[in-house]
C-alpha positions as a printed Julia matrix, in Angstrom:
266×3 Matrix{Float64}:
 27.52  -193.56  -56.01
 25.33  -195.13  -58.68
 26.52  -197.62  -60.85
 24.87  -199.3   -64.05
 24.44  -203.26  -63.83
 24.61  -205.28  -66.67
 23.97  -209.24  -66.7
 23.38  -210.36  -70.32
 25.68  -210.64  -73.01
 23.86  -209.38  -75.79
 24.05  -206.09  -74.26
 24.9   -203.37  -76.97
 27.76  -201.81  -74.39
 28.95  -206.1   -73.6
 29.1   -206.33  -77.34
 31.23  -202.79  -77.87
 34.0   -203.94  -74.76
 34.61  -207.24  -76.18
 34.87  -205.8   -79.7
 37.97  -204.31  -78.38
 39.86  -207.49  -78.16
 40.09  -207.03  -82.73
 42.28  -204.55  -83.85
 40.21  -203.36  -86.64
 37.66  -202.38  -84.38
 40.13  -200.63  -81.61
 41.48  -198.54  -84.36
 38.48  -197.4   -85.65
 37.37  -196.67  -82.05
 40.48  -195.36  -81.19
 39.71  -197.46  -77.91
 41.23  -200.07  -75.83
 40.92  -203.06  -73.41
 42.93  -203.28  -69.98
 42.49  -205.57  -67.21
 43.34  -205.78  -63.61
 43.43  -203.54  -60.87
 47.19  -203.3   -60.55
 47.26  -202.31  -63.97
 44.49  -199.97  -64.02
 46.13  -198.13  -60.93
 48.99  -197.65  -62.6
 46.66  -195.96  -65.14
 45.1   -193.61  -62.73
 48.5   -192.72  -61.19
 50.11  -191.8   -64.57
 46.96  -189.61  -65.64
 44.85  -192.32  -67.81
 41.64  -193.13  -66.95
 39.43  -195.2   -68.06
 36.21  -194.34  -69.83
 34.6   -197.48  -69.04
 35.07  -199.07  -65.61
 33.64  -202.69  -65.82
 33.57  -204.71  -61.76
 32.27  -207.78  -60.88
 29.42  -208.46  -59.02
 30.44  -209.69  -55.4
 33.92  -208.85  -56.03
 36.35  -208.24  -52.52
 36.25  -204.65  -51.43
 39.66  -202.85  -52.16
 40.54  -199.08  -51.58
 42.55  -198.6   -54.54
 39.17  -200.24  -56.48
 37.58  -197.1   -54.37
 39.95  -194.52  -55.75
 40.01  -195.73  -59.56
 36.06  -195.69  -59.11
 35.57  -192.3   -57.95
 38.54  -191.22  -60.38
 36.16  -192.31  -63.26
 32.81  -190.88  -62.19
 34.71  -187.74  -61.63
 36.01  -187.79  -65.16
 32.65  -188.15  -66.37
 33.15  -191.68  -67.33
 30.83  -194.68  -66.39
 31.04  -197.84  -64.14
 29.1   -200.38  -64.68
 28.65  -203.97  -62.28
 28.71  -207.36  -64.69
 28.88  -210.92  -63.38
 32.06  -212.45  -63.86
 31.17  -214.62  -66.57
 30.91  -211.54  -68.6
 34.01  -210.17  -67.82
 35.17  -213.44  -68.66
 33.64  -213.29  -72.14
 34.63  -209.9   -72.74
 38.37  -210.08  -71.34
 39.02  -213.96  -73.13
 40.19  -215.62  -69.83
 38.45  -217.92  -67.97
 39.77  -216.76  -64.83
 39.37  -212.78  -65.01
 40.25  -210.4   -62.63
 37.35  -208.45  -60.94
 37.87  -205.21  -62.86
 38.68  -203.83  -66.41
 38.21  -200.49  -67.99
 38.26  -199.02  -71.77
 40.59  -195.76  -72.24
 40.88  -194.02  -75.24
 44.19  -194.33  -77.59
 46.39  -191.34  -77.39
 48.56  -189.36  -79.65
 51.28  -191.82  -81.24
 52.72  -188.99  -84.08
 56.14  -187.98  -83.82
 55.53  -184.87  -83.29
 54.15  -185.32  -80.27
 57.44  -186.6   -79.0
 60.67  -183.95  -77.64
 63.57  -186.57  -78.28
 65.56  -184.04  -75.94
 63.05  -184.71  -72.83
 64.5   -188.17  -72.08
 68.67  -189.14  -72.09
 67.44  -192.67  -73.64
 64.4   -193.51  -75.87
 63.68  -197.28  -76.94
 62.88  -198.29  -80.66
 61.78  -201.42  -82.15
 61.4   -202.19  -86.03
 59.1   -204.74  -86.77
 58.78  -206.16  -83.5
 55.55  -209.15  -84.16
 54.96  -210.37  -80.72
 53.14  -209.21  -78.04
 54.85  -210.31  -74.77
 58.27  -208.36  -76.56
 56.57  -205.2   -76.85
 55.18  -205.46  -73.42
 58.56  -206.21  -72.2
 60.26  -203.49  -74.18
 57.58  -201.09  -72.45
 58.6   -202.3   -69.42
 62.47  -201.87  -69.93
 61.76  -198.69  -70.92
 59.81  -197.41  -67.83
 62.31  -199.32  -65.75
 65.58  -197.62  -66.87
 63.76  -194.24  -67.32
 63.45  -193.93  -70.83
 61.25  -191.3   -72.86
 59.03  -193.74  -74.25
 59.2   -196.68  -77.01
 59.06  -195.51  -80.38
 57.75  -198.25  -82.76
 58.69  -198.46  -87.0
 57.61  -199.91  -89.42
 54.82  -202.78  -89.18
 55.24  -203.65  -85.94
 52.3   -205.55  -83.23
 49.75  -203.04  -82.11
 50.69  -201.75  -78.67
 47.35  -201.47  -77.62
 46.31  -205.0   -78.03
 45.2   -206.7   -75.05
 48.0   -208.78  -74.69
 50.56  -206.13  -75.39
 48.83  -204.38  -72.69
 49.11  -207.02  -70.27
 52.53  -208.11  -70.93
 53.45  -204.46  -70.31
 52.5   -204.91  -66.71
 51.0   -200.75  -66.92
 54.18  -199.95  -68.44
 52.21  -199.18  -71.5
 50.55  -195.99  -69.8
 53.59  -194.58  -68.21
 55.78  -194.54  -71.52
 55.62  -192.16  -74.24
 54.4   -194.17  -77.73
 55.03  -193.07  -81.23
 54.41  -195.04  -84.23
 56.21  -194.1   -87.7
 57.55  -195.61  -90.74
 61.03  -195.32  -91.18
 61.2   -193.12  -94.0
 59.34  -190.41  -91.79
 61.59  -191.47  -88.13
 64.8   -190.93  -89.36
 64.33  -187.52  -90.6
 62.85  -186.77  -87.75
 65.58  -188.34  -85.84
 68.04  -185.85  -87.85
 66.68  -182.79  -87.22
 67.59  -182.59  -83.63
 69.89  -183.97  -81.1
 69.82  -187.86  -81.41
 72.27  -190.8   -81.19
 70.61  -193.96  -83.21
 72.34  -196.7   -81.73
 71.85  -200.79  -82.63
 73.18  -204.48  -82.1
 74.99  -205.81  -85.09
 77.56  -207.36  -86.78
 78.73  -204.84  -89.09
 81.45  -202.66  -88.48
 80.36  -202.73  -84.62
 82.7   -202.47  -81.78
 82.15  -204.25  -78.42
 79.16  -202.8   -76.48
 81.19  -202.03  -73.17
 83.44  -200.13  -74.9
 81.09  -197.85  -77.38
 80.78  -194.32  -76.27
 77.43  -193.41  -75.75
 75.93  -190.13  -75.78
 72.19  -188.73  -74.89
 69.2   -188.51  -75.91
 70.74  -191.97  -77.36
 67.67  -193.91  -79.47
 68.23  -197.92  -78.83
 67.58  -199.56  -81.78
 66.06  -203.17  -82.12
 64.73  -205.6   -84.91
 62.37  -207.96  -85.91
 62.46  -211.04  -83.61
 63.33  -213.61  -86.35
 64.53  -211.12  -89.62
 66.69  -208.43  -87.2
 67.22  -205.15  -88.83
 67.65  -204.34  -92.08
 71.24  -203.77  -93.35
 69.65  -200.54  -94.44
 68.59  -199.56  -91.17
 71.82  -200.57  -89.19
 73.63  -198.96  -91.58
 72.32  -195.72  -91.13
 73.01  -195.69  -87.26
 75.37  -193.3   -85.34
 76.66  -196.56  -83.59
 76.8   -200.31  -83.84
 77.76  -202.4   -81.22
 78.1   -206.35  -80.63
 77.47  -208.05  -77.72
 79.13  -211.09  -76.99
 77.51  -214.62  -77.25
 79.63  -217.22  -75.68
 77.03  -220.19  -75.52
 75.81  -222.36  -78.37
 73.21  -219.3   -79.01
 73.93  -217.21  -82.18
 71.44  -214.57  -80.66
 68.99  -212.88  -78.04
 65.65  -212.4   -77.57
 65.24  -208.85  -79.36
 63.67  -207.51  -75.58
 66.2   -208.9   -74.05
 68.79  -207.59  -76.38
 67.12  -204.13  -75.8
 67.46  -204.33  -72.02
 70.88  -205.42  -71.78
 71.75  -202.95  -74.48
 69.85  -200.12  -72.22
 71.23  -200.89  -69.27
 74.85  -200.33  -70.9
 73.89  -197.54  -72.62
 72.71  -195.62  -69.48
 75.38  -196.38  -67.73
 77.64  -195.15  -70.53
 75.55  -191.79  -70.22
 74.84  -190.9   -66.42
């Protein structure tokens, strides 16, 4: 199998990868940046595979690295060998792992999305920070969700620390992106139960009856939802805070909200 080596960083296809790491150049690429075998496999196993396939030089021999190699050259894609100071430049850490690859961005529009093909679908307003998203990705695959649909202005989901924190979550789940002026119509012309934490006219969590495909609901980390926006759901529940904490984590929130929820449903 032939494969490209590259050792300086001035390289035109160095400079294009590590581009990746803005947003304004992913989205007008419509690429992205993911690192680490595990993560990569988890890539290959749900279907995604990377255009770009970047491996160190003198890196350990691993069969999955075999598979997601030949995957790529099959797929007409290219590999290319860089010394690890270059993956290091183009991935931002100074301890990389021996392998990262470039996919293309996929379909986010709502129409892309059957709200009926899942019992539970997560959806976060706002949500700023990186490591939530990732962990709202990974709630998502983890409970069996239909994917994460994001309003609003919310972090880009295909930033490489989004990516990371997802832990491959990221290529398993379904993504949609939407203001909310075009989601909830959307959410009203079919079967959907909008359901979200709050304060208003909610009844405990435990007790709320459920019913699928139910759409979990979460805000902004710091703001929360808009009274608007809480207002409009099917269902508002509160969950109970008995320490000195007025509040959770809005991914945490989410999980313990999902868990309940599919319970409530199965």
């Amino acid at each position: 199998m032939t494969r490209k080596t590259i050792t300086g960083f001035s390289n035109p296809t160095i400079k294009f990868v590590r581009s990746l790491r803005d947003k304004k150049h992913r989205r007008r690429e419509a690429r992205f940046l993911a690192e680490g075998l595990r993560l990569l496999t988890d890539a290959r196993e749900s279907g995604r595979i990377p255009e770009l396939l970047l491996m160190a030089t003198g890196r350990d021999a691993h069969p999955l690295l075999d598979d997601l190699e030949l995957a790529v050259v099959a797929a007409g894609g290219e590999v290319i060998e860089v010394p690890l100071d270059i993956l290091a430049k183009v991935t931002g850490k100074d301890n990389p792992q021996s392998v990262c690859g470039v996919f293309a961005e996929w379909d986010t529009g709502l129409a892309a999305i059957d709200a009926a093909a899942a019992p539970i679908w997560l959806v976060a307003q706002a949500m700023r920070d990186p490591g939530n998203l990732g962990t709202l990705l990974r709630t998502a695959d983890a409970v069996g969700a239909g994917g994460v649909i994001l309003i609003d202005d919310c972090v880009d989901p295909f930033s490489v620390e989004a990516v990371r924190a997802s832990m491959g979550a990221v290529f398993t789940q379904r993504l949609a992106q939407a203001r909310w002026g075009d989601f909830l119509p959307w959410l009203r012309a079919g079967p959907g139960q909008l359901v979200a934490a709050s304060l208003r006219d909610a009844v405990p969590y435990r007790a709320a009856a459920y019913a699928a495909p139910c759409f979990v609901l979460v805000g902004n980390e710091s703001r929360g939802l808009p009274e608007e926006y809480e207002m409009a759901c099917d269902l508002r529940v509160t969950m109970p805070m008995k320490g000195r904490a007025d509040s959770l984590n809005a991914a945490v929130a989410a999980a313990v909200l999902a868990y309940e929820v599919l319970a409530g449903i199965e």
